[in-house]
N, C-alpha and C positions, 0 to 999 in steps of 0.2 A: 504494500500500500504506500502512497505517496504521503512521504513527511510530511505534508501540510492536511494531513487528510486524518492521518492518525494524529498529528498535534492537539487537530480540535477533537477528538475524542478525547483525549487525556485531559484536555482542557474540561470540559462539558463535564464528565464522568466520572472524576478523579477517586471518586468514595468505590465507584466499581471498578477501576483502571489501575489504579494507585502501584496495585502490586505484580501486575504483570511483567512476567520473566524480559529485563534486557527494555523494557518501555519501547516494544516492538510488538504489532498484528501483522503475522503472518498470513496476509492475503491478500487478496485481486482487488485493486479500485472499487471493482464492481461487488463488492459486498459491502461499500460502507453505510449505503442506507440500510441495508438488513440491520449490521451491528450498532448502528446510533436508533435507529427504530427498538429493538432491542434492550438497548441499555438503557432512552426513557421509559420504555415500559418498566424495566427493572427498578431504576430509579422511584417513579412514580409510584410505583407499590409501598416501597421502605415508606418515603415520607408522606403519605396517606395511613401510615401506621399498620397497616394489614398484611405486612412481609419484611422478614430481617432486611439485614443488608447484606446484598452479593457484592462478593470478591471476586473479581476472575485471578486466577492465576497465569492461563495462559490463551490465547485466542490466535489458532490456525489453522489452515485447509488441510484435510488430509481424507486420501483417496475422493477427492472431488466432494468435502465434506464440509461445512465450518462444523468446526470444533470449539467450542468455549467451556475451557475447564474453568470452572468455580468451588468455589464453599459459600456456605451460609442460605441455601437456600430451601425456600419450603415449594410444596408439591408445585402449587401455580406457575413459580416461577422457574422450577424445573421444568416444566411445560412449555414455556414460553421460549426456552432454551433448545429445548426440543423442538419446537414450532421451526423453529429460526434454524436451526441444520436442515429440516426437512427444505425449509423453503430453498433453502443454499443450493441445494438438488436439483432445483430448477432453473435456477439463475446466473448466468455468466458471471464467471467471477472479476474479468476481466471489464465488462460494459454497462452489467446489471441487467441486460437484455433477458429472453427469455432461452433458456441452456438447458444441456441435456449434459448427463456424467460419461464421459467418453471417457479411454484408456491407450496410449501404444505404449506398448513397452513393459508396462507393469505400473507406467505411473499415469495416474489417476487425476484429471481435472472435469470442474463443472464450463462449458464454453457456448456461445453460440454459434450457428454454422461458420460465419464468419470468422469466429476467433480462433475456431477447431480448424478450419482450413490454413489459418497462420500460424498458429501449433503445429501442425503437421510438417509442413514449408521449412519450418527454422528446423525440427525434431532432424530431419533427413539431412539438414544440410552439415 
């Protein structure tokens, strides 16, 4: 993700962000409304009083996946966590477009045709 993309996360988020490994998201431009969508909804629970406060630990793509490792949280907002990987499944990681989980190789990204077609391109070259 682009330094100015994950700044304002950390900016924004910092009671959920604070602790993340290296103050680095490992992933594609194209998930940062998922993960800022995300992390107001998380947000928003704590201080409405009706959910602890989540920590991630660590937030990255893996096999065409996001991944947001946390603590602290209760069933909803594990849910919500969950929500937000499934959706990741669908959505270019790279544009936010609408994607599908492709593989060469053994490694695993979420793209749309277009960015699977320039994955492919650079992969061979």
């Amino acid at each position: 993700m682009r330094k100015e993309l994950e700044d304002s996360l950390f900016e924004r988020y910092d009671k959920i962000l604070g602790q993340v490994d290296y103050r680095e998201i490992c992933i594609g431009d194209g998930w940062f409304v998922l993960i800022d969508t995300l992390c107001w909804g998380l947000q928003r629970m704590t201080d409405s009083g009706r959910s602890p406060q989540v920590r991630a630990l660590q937030v990255k793509q893996k096999f065409g996946e996001l991944c947001f490792y946390a603590t602290g949280t209760d069933s909803l907002q594990a849910g919500m966590i969950h929500m937000a990987s499934m959706i990741s499944t669908r959505t270019c990681e790279e544009c936010g477009a609408v994607g599908q989980r492709v593989e060469q190789e053994g490694f695993w990204r979420t793209l749309c045709p277009d960015h699977h077609q320039e994955w492919l391109k650079n992969f061979r070259a």
